[in-house]
C-alpha positions as CSV (number, residue, x, y, z in Angstrom):
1,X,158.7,-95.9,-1.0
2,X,160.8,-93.0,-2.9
3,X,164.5,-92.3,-1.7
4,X,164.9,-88.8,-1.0
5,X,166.4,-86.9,-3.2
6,X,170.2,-85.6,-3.2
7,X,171.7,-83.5,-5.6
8,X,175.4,-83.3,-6.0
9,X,178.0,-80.8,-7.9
10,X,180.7,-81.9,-10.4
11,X,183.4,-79.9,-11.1
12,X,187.0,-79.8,-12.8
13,X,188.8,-76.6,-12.1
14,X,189.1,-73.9,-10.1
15,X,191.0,-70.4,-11.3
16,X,192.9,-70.4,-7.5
17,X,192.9,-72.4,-4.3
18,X,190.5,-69.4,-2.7
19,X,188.6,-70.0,-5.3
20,X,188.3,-73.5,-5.0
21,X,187.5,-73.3,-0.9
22,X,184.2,-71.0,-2.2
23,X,183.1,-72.8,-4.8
24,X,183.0,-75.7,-1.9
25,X,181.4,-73.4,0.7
26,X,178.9,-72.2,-1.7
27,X,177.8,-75.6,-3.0
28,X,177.1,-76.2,0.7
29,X,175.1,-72.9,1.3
30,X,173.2,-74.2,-1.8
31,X,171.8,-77.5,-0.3
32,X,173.6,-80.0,-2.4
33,X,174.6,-83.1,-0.5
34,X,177.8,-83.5,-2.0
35,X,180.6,-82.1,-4.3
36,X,182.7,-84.4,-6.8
37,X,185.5,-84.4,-9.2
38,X,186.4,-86.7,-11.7
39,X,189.8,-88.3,-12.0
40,X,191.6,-87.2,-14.9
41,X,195.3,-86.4,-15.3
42,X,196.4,-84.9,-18.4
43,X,196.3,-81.2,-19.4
44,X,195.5,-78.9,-22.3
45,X,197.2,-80.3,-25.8
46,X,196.0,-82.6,-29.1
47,X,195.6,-85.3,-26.6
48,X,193.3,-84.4,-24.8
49,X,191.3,-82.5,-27.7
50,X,191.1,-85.7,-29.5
51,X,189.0,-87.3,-26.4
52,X,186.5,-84.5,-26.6
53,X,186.8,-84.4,-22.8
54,X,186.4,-80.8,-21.0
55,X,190.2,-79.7,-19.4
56,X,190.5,-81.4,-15.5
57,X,193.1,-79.0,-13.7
58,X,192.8,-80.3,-10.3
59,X,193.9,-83.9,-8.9
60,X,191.0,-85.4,-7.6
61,X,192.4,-86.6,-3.8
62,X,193.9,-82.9,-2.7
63,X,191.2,-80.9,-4.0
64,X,188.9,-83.4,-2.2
65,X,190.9,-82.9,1.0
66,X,190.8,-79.1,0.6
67,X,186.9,-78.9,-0.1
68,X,186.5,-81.0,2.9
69,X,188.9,-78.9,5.0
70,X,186.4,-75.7,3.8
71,X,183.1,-76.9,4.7
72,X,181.4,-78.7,7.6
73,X,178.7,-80.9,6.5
74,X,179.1,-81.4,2.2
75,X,180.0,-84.8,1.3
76,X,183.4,-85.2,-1.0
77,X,183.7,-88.2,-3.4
78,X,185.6,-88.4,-7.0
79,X,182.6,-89.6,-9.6
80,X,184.8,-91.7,-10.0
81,X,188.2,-92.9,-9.4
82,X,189.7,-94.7,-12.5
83,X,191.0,-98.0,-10.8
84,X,194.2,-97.9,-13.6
85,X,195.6,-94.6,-12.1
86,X,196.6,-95.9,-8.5
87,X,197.8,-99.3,-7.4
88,X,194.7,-100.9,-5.3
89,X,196.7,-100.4,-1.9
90,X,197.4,-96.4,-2.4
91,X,193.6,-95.5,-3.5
92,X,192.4,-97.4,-0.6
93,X,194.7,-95.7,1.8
94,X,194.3,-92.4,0.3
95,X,190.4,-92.8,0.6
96,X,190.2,-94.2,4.3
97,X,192.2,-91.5,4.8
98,X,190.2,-89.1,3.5
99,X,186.9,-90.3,5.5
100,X,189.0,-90.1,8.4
101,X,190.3,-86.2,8.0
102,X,187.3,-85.3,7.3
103,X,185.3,-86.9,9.3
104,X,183.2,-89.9,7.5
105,X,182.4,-87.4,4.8
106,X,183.4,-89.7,1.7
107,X,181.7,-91.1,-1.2
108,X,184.0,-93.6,-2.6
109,X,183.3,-93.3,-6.6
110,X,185.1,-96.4,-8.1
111,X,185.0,-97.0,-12.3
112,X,187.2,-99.3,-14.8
113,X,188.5,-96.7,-16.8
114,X,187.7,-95.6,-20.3
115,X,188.6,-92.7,-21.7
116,X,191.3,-94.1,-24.1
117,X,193.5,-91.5,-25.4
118,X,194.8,-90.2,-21.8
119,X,195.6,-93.9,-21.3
120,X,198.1,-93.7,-24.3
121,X,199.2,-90.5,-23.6
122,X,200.5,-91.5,-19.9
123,X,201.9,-94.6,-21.1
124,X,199.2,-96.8,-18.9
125,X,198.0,-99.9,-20.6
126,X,194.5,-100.0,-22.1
127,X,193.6,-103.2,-21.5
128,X,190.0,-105.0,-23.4
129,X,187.3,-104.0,-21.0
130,X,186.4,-107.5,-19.9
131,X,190.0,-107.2,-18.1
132,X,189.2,-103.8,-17.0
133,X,186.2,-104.7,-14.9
134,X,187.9,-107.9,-13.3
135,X,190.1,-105.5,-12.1
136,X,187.8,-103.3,-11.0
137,X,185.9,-106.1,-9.6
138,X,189.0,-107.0,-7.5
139,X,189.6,-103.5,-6.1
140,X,186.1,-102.9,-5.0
141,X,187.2,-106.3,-2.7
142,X,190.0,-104.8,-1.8
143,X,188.7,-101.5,-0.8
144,X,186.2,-103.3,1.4
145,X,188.9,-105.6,3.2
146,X,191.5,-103.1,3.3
147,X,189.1,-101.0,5.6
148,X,188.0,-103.5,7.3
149,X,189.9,-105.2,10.8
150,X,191.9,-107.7,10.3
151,X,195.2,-109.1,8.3
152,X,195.1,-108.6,4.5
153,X,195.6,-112.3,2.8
154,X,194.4,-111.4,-1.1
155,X,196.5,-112.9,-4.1
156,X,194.2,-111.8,-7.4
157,X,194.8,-111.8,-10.9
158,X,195.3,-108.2,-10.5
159,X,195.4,-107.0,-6.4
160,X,197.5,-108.6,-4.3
161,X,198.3,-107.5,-0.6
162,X,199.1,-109.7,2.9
163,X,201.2,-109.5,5.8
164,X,199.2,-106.5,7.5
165,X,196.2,-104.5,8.6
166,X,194.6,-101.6,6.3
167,X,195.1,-98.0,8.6
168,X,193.5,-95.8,9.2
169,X,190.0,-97.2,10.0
170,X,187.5,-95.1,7.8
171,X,184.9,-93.4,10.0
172,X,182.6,-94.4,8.1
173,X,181.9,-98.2,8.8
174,X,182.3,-101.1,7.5
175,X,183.5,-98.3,4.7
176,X,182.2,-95.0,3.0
177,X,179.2,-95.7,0.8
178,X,180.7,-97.1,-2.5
179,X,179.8,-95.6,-6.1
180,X,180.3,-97.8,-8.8
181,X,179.7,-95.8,-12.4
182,X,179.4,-97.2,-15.7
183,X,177.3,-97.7,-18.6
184,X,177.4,-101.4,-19.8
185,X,175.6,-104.1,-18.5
186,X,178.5,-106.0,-16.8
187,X,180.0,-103.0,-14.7
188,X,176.3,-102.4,-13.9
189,X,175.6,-105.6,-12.8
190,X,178.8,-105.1,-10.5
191,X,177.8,-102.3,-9.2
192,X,174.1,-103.6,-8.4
193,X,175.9,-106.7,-6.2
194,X,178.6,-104.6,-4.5
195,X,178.0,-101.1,-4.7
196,X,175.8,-99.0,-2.1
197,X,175.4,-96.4,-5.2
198,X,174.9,-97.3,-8.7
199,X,176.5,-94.7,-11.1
200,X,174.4,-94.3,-14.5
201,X,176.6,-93.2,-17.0
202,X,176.7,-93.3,-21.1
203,X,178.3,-96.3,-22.1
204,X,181.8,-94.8,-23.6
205,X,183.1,-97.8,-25.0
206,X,184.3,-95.7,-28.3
207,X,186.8,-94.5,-25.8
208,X,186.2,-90.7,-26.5
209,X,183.0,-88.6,-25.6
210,X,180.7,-88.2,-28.6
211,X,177.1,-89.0,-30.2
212,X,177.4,-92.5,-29.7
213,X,177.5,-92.4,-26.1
214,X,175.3,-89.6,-24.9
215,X,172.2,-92.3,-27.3
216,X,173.5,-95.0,-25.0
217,X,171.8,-92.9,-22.6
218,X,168.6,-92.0,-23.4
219,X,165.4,-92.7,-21.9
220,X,164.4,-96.4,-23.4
221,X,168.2,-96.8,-22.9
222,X,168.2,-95.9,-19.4
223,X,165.2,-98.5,-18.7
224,X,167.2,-101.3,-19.9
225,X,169.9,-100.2,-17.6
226,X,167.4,-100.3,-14.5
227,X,166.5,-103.8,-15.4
228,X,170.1,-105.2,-15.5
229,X,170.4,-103.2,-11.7
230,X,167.7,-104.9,-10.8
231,X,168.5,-108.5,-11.9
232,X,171.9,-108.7,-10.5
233,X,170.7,-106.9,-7.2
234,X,168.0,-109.2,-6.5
235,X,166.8,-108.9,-2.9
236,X,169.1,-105.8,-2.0
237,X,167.6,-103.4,-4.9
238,X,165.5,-101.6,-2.6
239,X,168.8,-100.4,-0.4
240,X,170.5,-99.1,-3.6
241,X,170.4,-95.5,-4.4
242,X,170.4,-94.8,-8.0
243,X,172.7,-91.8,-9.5
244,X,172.9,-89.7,-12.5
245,X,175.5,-87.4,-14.1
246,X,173.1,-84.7,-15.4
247,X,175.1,-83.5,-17.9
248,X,172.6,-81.0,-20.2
249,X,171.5,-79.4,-16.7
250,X,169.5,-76.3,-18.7
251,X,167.0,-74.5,-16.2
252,X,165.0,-71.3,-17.2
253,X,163.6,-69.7,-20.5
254,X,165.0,-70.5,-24.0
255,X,165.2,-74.0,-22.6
256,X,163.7,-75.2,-25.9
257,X,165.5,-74.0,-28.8
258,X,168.9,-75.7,-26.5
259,X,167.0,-78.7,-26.4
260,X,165.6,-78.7,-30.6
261,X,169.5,-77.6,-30.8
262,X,171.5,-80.2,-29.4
263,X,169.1,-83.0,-30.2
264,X,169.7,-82.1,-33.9
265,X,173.1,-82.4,-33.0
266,X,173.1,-85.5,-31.8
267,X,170.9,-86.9,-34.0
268,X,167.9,-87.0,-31.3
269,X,164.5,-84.9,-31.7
270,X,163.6,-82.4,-29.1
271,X,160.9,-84.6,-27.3
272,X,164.1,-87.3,-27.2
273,X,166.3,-84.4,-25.8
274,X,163.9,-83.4,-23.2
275,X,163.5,-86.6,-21.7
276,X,166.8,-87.7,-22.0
277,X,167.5,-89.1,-18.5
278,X,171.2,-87.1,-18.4
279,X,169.4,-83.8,-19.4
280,X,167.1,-80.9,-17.9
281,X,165.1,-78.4,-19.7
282,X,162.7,-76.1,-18.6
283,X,161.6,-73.6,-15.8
284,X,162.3,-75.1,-12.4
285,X,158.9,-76.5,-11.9
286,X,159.3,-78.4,-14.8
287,X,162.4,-79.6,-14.1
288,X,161.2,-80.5,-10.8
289,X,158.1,-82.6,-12.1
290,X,160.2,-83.8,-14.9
291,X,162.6,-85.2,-11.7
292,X,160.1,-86.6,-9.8
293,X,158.5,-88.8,-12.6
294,X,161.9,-90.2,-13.6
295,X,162.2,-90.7,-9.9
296,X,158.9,-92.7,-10.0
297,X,159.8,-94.7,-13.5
298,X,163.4,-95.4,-12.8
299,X,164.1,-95.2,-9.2
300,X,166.5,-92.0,-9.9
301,X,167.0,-89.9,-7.0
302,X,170.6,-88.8,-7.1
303,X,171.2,-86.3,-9.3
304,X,174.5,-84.8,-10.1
305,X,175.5,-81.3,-12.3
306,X,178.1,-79.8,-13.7
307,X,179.5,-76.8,-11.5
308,X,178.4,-74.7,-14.6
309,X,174.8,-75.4,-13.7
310,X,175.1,-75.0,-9.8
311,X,173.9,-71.9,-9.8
312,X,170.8,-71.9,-12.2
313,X,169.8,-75.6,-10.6
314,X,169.9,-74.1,-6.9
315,X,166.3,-73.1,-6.9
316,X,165.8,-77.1,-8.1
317,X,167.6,-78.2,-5.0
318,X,166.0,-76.4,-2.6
319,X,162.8,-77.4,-3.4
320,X,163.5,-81.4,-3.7
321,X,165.9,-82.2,-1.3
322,X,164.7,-84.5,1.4
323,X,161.5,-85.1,-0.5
């Protein structure tokens, strides 16, 4: 049987903190399930221009704590915490935290890191990705024990932490539902034993955004993807819900000329554009067929846009959410 479908908004910015407590009130209104940031740190400057990454102005844990202090029932998460950023002991305390304030509202987005160039421009090692996802492996334990009861005895390769009790106990128990992102077939595989949502993302192992990872996503692309989920999930791939950053969210007229555009662009055709699993295009009833049959082939039902699309994909949300 189908999940139900959830929609969630990401977003980077806000012009003021007023601001910010509407855009979260408003997402609510809107019907999305939940409202995410990503977690980058650096600002405007040839840094950040070389990553071709759009401008982050707000750290992810206090704007999730203010969007949760605006809004009653909207879910707040990071899509996803970069497990280099924050020793293993202060992410899991800042994120049981955060479940508990805002009562056992978080989705706990955990990912290896890859987006090179703010690495080197904070001065944080960017170590081979096989290392990366050890680490990440051993966080994701960590998480899981540090919100757990009981006395913390773990000595890793990268996470160590004893002597005493993870506090405060999540609302959420054992722990919020963990995201794990990624686009390679290790993290994936991860994420299909430990996860509770499985993040499909382009695999960015160039390090910057760019042409080469936005084809590790396309539709054949994605099926591949599925099948590594479901290999290292085995018996528990029926209990994972499946997420996707829809990043070309385009819904109403003109659709195709953006779609002929940015596939020439990317070196894709239109058809490949248009049924590109991180893309929308069309009228809202075709987006919402076009949803439901990647729904049926791939198990999709989490669907996540850019707060630049919130308002044009509302009418999408309202009429698949909880089918």
């Amino acid at each position: 049987m189908a999940k139900p479908f959830r929609f969630a908004v990401q977003s980077f910015h806000a012009d003021s903190a007023d601001a910010w407590r509407e855009d979260a009130r408003k997402t609510e209104s809107q019907g999305y399930s939940a409202l995410h940031l990503a977690d980058h740190l650096i600002g405007p400057g040839p840094a950040l221009e070389a990553t071709n990454h759009p401008l982050q102005t707000l750290a992810a844990v206090p704007a999730i704590a203010v969007a949760a202090e605006a809004t009653t029932t909207l879910r707040v998460g990071c899509r996803v915490f970069c497990i280099d950023y924050r020793p293993a002991a202060v992410l899991a305390k800042e994120a049981a935290t955060l479940d508990f304030l805002s009562g056992g509202r978080l989705e706990m987005g955990l990912g290896a890191g890859w987006l090179r160039g703010e690495y080197e421009a904070v001065g944080i090692p960017f170590d081979p990705i096989g290392v990366r996802i050890d680490r990440l492996a051993e966080t994701v334990a960590f998480v899981k024990a540090h919100m757990a009861k009981g006395q913390l005895d773990i000595a890793g390769d990268h996470v160590t932490a004893r002597g005493y009790e993870g506090a405060p106990q999540p609302v959420q128990q054992p722990h919020p539902p963990i995201m794990i992102g990624g686009g390679g077939k290790r993290v994936l595989s991860l994420a299909a034993r430990e996860a509770d949502i499985v993040s499909l993302n382009f695999n960015n192992r160039s390090g910057v955004l760019g042409a080469d990872g936005v084809k590790s996503g396309t539709a054949d692309a994605t099926a591949e993807k599925i099948g590594w989920i479901r290999e290292a999930a085995g018996a528990r791939f029926d209990e994972l819900e499946l997420e996707i950053g829809c990043y070309f969210a385009f819904v109403g007229p003109g659709t195709e000329k953006i779609a002929q555009g940015m596939g020439a662009s990317l070196g894709l055709t239109a058809e490949e554009m248009r049924a590109h699993p991180h893309g929308v295009f069309g009228e809202v009833s075709a987006v919402c067929d076009e949803l439901e049959r990647r729904r049926e082939r791939y198990g999709i039902s989490y669907i996540t846009v850019g707060a630049e699309a919130r308002d044009a994909f509302a009418p999408v949300v309202a009429r698949l959410s909880g089918k």
